[in-house]
C-alpha positions as CSV (number, residue, x, y, z in Angstrom):
1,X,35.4,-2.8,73.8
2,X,37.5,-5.7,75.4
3,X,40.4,-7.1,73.5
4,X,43.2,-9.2,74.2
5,X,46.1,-9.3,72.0
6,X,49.1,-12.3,71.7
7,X,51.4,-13.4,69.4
8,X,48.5,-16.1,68.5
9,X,46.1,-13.8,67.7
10,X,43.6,-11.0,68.7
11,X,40.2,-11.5,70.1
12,X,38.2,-8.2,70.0
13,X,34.5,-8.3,71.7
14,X,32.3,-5.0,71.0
15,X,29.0,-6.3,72.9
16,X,27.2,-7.7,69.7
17,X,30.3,-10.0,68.3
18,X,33.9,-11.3,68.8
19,X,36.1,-10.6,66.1
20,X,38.6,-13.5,66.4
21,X,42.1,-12.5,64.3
22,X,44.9,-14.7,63.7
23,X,48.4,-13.3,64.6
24,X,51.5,-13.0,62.4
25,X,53.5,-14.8,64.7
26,X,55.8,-17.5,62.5
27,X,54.3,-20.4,65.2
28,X,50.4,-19.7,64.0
29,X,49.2,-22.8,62.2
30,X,48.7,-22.5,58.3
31,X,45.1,-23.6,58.9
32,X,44.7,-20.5,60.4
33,X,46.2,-18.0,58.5
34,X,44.0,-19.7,55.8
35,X,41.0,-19.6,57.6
36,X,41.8,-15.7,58.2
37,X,39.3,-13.5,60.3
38,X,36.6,-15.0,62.0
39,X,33.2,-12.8,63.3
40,X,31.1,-14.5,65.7
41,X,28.0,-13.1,66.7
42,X,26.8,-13.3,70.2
43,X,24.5,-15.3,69.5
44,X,26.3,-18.1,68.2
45,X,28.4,-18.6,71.4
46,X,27.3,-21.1,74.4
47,X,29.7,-19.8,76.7
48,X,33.7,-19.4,77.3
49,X,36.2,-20.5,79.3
50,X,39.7,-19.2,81.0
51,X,42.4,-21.9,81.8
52,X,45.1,-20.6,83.9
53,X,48.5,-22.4,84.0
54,X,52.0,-21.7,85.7
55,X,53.7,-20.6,82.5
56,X,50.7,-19.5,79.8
57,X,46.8,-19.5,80.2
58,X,44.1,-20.2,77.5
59,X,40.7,-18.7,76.8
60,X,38.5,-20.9,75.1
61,X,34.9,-20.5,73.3
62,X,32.3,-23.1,73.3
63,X,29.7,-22.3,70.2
64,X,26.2,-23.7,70.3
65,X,25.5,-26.7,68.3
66,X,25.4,-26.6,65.0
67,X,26.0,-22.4,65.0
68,X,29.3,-23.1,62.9
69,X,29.7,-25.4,59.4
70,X,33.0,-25.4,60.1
71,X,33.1,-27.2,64.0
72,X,30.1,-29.0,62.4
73,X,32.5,-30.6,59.4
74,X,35.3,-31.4,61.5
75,X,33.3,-32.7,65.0
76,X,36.2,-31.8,67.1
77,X,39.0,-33.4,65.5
78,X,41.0,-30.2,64.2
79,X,44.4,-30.0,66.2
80,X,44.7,-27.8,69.4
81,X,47.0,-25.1,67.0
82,X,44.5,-25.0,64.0
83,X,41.6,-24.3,66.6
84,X,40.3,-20.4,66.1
85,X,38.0,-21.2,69.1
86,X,41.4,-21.5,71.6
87,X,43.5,-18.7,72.0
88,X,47.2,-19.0,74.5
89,X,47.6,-16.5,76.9
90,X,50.8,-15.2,78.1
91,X,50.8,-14.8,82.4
92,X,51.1,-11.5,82.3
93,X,48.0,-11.1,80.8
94,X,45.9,-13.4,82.6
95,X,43.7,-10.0,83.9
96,X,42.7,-8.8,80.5
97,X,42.0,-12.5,79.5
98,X,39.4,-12.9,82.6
99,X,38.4,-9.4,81.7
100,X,37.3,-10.4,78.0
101,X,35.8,-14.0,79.4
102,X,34.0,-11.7,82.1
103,X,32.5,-9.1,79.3
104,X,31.1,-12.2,76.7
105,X,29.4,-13.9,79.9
106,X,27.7,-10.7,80.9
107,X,26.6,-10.0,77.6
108,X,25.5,-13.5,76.8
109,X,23.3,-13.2,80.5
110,X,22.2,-9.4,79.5
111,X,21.0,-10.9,76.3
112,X,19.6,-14.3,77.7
113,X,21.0,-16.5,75.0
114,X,20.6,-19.8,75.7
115,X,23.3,-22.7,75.1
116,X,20.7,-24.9,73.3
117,X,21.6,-26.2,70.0
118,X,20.7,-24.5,67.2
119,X,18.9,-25.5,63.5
120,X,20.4,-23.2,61.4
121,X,24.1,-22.0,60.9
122,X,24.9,-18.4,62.6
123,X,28.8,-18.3,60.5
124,X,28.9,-18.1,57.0
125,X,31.7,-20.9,56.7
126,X,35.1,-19.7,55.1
127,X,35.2,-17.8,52.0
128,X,34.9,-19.0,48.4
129,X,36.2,-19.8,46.5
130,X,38.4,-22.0,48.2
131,X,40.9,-24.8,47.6
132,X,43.4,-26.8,49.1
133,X,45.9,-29.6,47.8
134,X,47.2,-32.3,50.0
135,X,47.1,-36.3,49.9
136,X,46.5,-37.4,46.4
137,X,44.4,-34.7,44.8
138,X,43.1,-31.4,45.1
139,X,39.6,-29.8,46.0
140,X,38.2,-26.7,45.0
141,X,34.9,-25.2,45.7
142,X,33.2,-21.4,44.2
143,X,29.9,-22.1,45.7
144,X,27.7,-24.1,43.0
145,X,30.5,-26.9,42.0
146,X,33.4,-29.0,43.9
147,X,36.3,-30.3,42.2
148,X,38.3,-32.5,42.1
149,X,41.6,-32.8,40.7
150,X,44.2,-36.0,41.2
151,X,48.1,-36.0,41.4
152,X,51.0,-38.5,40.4
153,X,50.3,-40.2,43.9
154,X,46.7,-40.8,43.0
155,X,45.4,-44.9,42.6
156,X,45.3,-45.8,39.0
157,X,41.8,-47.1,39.1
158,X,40.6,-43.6,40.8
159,X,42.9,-41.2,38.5
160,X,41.8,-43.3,35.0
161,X,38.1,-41.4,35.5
162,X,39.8,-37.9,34.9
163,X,38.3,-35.0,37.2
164,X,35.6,-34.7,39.1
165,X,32.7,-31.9,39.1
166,X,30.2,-32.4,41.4
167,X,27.0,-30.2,41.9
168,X,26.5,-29.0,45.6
169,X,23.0,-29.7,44.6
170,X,24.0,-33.3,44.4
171,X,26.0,-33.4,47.6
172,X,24.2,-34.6,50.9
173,X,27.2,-35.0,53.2
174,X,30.9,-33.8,53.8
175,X,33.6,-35.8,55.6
176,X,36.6,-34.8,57.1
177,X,38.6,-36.9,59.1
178,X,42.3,-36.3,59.5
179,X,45.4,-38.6,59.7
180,X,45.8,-40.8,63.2
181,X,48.6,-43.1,63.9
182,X,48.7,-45.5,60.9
183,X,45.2,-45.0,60.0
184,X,44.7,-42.0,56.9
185,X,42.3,-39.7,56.9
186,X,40.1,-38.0,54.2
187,X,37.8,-35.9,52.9
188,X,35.1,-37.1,51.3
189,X,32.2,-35.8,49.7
190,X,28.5,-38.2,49.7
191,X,26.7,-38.0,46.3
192,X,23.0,-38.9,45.7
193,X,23.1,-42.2,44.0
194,X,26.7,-43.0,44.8
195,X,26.7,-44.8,47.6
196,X,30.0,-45.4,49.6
197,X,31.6,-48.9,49.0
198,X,35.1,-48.1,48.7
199,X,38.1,-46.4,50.7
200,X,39.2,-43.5,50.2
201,X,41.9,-44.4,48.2
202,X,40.0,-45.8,45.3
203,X,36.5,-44.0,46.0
204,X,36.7,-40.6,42.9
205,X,34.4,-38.6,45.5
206,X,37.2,-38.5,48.2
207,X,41.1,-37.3,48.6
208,X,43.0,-39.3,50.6
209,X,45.0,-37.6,53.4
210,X,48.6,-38.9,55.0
211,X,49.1,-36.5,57.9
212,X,51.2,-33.8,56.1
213,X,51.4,-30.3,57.3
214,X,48.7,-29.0,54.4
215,X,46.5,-31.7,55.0
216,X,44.0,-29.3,57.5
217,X,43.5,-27.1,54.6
218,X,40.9,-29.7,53.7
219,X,38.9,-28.3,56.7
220,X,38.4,-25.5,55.0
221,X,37.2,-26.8,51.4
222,X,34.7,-29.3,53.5
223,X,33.4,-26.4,55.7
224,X,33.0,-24.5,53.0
225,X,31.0,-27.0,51.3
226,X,29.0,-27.7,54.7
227,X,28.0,-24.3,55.2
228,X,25.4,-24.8,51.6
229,X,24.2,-28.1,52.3
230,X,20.8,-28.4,54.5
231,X,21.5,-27.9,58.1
232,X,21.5,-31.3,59.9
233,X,19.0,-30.2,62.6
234,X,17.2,-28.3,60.2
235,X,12.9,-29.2,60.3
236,X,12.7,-31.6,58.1
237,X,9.8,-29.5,55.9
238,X,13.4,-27.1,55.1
239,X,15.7,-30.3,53.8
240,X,14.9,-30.4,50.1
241,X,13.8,-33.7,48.9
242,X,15.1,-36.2,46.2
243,X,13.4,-35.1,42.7
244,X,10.9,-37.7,41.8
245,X,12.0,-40.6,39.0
246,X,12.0,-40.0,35.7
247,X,10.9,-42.3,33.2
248,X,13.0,-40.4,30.7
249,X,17.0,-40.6,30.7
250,X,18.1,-37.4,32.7
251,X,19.7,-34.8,29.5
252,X,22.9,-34.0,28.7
253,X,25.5,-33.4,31.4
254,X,23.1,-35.5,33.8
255,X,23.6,-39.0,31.5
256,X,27.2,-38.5,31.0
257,X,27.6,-38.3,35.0
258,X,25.7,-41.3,35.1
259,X,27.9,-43.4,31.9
260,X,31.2,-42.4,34.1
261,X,30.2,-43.5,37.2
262,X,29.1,-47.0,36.0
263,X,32.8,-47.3,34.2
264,X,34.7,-46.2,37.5
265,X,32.3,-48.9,39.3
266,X,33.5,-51.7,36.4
267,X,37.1,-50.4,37.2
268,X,36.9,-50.9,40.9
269,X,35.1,-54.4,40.7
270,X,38.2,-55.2,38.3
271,X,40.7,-54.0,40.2
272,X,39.1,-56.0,43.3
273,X,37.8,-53.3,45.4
274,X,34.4,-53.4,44.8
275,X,33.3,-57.1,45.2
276,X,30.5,-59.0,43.3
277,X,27.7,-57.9,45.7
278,X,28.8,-54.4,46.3
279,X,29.5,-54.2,42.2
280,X,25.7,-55.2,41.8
281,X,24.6,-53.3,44.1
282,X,26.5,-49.9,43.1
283,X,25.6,-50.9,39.6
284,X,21.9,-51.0,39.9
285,X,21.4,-48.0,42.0
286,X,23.3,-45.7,39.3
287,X,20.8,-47.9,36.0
288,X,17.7,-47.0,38.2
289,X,18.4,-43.4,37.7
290,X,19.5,-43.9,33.7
């Protein structure tokens, strides 16, 4: 077995996986004592890197495409720290470090994997259930529902409609974007039949984030969430299709779904949000499904 062990973490490779473990160090990132243990299989990876520098080194993996729902939900934009993929090195352990890169390319040549993207996810995403609270709500998710819960902090016009519980089965997107400069970020789920007009401040399917120290713990919830929705590369006979239209009202919790989105819709056009065109627009795609 090759392992490496710093105050960042432990990455431990066995021929057939690398079991990536976060450290106890004070300096490790929330996000990733969150996140917890990671087990990449061999055939998930694309290749991996060593960066030597005067003072500390790094090793870094590359996954293939679309192996991992949670590089997959946040495309790159986690911060360097909340990164399981990167792990520092100290200089005096620069030889183990090219000793572990060393072992995963030989195994990845032994084995002929090939870096090509991939149409199906190879890690199971983090563990459910999972939820986080940051920005102006908080989102949970146990595997068939997410939820959503607002705070004091929350917009009038988005916290008036109560909770939120919406079906994974009626989820066909995750975003996450974190906090840059001036500009917020979010996470924001995309709902059959809801389409996106508003910000995230006023839109009930998001949480808006303001770049505070919990706010990657959203990462989590949204890869969570990625990792049961239809993989993006998937063939396109896999990726379930919309259910035909009724000409019957959909039953119980179905038409109640329905009444509350048209009243948040009639309390963002009111509150100026939502203008007369996108009002009309919203309004008639939620009565086509009523």
């Amino acid at each position: 077995m090759a392992e490496i062990i710093q105050k960042d973490g432990t990455w431990a490779f066995d021929g057939e996986a690398l079991r990536l473990t976060p450290g106890r160090d004070k300096n490790v990132s929330l996000f990733r004592r969150e996140l917890g243990e990671l087990l990449v299989p061999l055939g998930a990876l694309a290749g991996v890197s060593f960066e030597q520098g005067r003072r500390s080194g790094r090793l870094r993996l590359r996954l293939r495409d679309g192996a991992d729902p949670l590089t997959q939900a946040t495309a790159g934009r986690l911060a360097e720290g909340d990164d399981p993929y990167q792990l520092p090195v100290q200089s005096d352990r620069y030889g183990v470090a090219e000793y572990v890169a060393d072992e995963v390319r030989q195994a990845l040549l032994l084995d002929g994997i090939p870096p090509d993207p991939v149409d199906a996810f190879l890690l199971p995403g983090p563990a459910l259930p999972v939820a986080a609270s940051a920005g102006d709500g908080t989102a949970s998710f146990d595997g068939e529902r997410v939820r959503l819960e607002w705070n004091w902090k929350t917009e009038d016009a988005k916290a008036a409609a109560g909770p939120r519980a919406i079906p994974v089965t009626e989820i066909t997107g995750v975003e996450w974007q974190p906090a840059a400069g001036l500009e917020n970020g979010h996470l924001r789920f995309l709902v059959r039949g809801a389409p996106v007009t508003a910000p995230p401040k006023y839109d009930p399917n998001a949480v808006e984030l303001w770049g505070f120290k919990k706010d990657p713990l959203m990462a989590l919830v949204a890869a969570a969430v990625q990792a049961r929705l239809p993989h993006p590369a998937a063939p396109e006979a896999d990726v379930p299709q919309d259910p035909p239209v009724l000409d019957k009202a959909p039953a119980g919790d179905d038409h109640d779904t329905l009444l509350r989105r048209l009243r948040e819709l009639g309390e963002l056009h009111r509150d100026g949000v939502l203008t007369d065109e996108e009002f009309t627009l919203a309004k008639q795609a939620v009565l086509k499904r009523l």
